[in-house]
N, C-alpha and C positions, 0 to 999 in steps of 0.2 A: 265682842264678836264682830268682825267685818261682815259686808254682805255676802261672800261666798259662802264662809262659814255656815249660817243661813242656810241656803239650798243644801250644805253637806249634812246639816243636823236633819232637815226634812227627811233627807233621801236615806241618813243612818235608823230613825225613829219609824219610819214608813218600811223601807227596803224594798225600795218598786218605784219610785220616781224620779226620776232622772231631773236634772238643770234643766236640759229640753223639752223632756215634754212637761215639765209646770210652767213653765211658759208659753206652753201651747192651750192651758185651757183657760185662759184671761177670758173673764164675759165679755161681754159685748156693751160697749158704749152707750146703747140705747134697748130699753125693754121693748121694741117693736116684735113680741113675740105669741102666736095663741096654739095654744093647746087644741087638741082635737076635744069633744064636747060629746057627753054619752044625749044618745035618743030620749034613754029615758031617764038622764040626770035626775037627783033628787032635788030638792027646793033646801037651800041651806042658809044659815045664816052665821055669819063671823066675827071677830072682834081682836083689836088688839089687847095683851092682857099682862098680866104680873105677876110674875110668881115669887113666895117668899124662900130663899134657900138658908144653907146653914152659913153662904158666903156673900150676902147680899139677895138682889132683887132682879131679877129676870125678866126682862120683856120678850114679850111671845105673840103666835097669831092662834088662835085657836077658832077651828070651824066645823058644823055640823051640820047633818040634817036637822032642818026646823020643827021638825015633829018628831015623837017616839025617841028610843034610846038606842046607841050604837057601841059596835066596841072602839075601843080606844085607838091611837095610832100615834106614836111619836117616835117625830122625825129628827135629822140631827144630819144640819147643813154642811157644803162643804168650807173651804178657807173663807170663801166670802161672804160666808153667812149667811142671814136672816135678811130676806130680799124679796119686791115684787114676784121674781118669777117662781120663788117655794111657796109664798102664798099663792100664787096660781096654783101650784103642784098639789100643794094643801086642801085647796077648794074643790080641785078637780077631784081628787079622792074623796073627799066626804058626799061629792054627788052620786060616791059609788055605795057611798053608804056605812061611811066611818065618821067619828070625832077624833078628828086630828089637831095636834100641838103640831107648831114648829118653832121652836127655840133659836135665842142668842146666845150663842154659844160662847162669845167673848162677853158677856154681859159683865163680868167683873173688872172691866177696861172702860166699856162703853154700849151705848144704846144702838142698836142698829137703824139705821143701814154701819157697819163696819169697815167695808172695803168700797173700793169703784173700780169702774176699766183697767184705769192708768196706773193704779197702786202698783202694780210691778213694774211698771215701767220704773219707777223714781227708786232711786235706794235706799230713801231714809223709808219711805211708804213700804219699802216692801222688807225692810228688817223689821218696823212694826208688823209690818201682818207676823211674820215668822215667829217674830217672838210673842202673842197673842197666843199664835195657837204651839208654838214648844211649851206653853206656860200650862197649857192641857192636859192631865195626866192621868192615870189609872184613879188616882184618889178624888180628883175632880169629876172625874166621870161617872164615879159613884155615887158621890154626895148628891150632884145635880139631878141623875135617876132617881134616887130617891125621894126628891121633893118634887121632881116630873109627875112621877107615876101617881106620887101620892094627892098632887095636885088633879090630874085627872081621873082619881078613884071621886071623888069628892065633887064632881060634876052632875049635872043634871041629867046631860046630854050623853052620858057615858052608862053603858051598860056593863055594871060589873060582874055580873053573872057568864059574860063572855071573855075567852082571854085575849090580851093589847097584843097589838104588834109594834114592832117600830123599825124605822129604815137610818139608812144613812148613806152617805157622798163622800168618796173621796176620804178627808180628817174625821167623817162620821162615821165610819166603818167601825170601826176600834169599838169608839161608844156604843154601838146596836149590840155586839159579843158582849161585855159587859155589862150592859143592861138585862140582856135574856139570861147572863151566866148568875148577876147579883139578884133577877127576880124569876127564879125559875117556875115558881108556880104562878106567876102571873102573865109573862109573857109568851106565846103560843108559838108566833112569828118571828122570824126578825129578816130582815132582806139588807142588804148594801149592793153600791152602785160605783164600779172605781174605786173600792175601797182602799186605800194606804195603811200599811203595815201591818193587815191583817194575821202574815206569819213573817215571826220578827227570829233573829237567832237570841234574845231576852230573856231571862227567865219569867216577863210578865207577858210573853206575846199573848195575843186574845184567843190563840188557836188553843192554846194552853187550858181556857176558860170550856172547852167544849163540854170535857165530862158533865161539869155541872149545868149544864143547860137542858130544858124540856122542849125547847122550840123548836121547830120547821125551819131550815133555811133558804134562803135563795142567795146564792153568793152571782153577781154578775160580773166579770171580770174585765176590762179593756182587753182589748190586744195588744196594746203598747205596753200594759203593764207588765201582762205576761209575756211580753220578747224580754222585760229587764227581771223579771224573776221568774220562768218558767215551771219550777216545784209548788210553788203555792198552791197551786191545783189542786196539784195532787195529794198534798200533806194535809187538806183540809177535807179533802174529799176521804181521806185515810181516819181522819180523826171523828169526822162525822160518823164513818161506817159505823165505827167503832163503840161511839156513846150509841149506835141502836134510834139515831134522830133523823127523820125523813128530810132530804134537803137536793139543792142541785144548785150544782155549782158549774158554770160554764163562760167558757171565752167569746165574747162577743165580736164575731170575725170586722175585721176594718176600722175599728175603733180604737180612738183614744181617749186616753185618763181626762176624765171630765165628761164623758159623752150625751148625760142623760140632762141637765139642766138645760131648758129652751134657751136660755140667755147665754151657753157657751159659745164661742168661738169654734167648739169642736162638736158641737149639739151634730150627734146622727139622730135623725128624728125617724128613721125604719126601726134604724137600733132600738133606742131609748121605748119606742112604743112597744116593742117587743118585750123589754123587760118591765116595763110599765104592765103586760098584760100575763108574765108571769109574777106581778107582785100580786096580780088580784086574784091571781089564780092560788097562790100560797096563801091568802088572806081568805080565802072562799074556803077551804078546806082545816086552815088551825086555828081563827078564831071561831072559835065555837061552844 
């Protein structure tokens, strides 16, 4: 497969992102980046950790308030994975009063860090990354939930009396549907951010996955994504009415695919805080 190829399978598998704009959400060379910081953040403590799957070994960041039990939260990076600034993202949310996982999602290649700036720049670096994450699939996505979930029922720090939520970016998007659709009675939530290939013409697209899910959605949308697939909206917004599941799904004006990691290149930080305070606001109301 040449590097074209590549961006053509991304944009076939996804259906929402163009050659251009995946090249417009390259992070940033350097983590000079800080989160805004709640008043009354919680006191939390973190750790890098390991989880056993049915394909190997996972390394993760997982973080919590240092006292008492929370509900769950697991996250699910975009192409660049497991990275300083989702451990921020990580931390910042468990100050709101979660125990959050954020996973390696290529962990069957390698340990993170995965990717850097420049990986798109180079072509052999950036058919690796492609073929990392085409190597991702409905049946991977499952397996790895599976030993997620069940890794953070198995927690101290997790309250399983309440039900998880879990988000995703971009190549996370897909995963969060199928997580809520394979753990319906456990997962309450699910939000994505930029998601890709949310609604695919497949017969596996995740939109496909709605009946069977119990959760609240927050779908947050680019506007750049929605200029290259316009219906997605709609068809999600159609299939949500439809399974009877509280959700909101909307286009975040001026943005592009990538917008909510601090470390993007396309980081809108009004945006991102925006849906940053609709996750807490959908995590306030369905874990419970």
């Amino acid at each position: 497969m040449c590097e074209n190829d590549d961006f053509d399978e991304f944009a076939r598998r996804s259906g929402d992102v163009s050659r251009r704009q995946f090249g417009a959400i390259t992070i940033g060379s350097s983590i000079a980046f800080m989160l805004p910081r709640l008043a009354d953040a919680a006191e939390v403590k973190e750790s890098d950790v390991e989880i056993k799957t049915a394909d190997g070994t996972c390394d993760a960041h997982f973080v919590h308030p240092a006292s008492g039990k929370s509900p769950a939260v697991l996250v699910w990076p975009d192409i660049f994975g497991l990275r300083p600034a989702f451990k921020e993202m990580g931390k910042r949310l468990a100050e709101s009063g979660y125990a959050v996982l954020t996973i390696n999602p290529f962990y069957r290649v390698k340990k993170a860090p995965t990717a850097v700036a420049t990986d798109l720049d180079d072509p052999a670096k950036r058919q690796a990354l492609f073929g990392m994450m085409s190597a991702l699939t409905p049946q991977t996505a499952e397996t790895d939930a599976k030993a997620f979930v069940t890794w953070l029922d198995g927690q101290a720090a997790v309250d399983k009396k309440k039900k998880m939520g879990t988000t995703g970016y971009c190549m996370g998007g897909p995963f969060v549907m199928r997580t809520a659709a394979a753990f319906p009675a456990r997962v309450g939530a699910g939000c994505t951010f930029h998601g890709g290939g949310l609604v695919t013409d497949k017969p596996d697209s995740p939109h496909l996955l709605i009946p069977k899910m119990k959760a609240q959605f927050l779908i947050a949308i680019a506007a750049s994504d929605d200029k290259q697939q316009p219906t997605a909206k709609d068809v999600l917004n159609d299939a949500f009415t439809k399974a009877h599941l509280e959700h909101e799904v909307e286009v975040y004006t001026g943005t592009q695919h990538g917008w909510c990691p601090p470390d993007a290149k396309v980081y809108d930080h009004d945006q991102a805080e925006k849906a940053w305070g609709r996750m807490l606001a959908r995590f306030k109301s369905a874990l419970v």
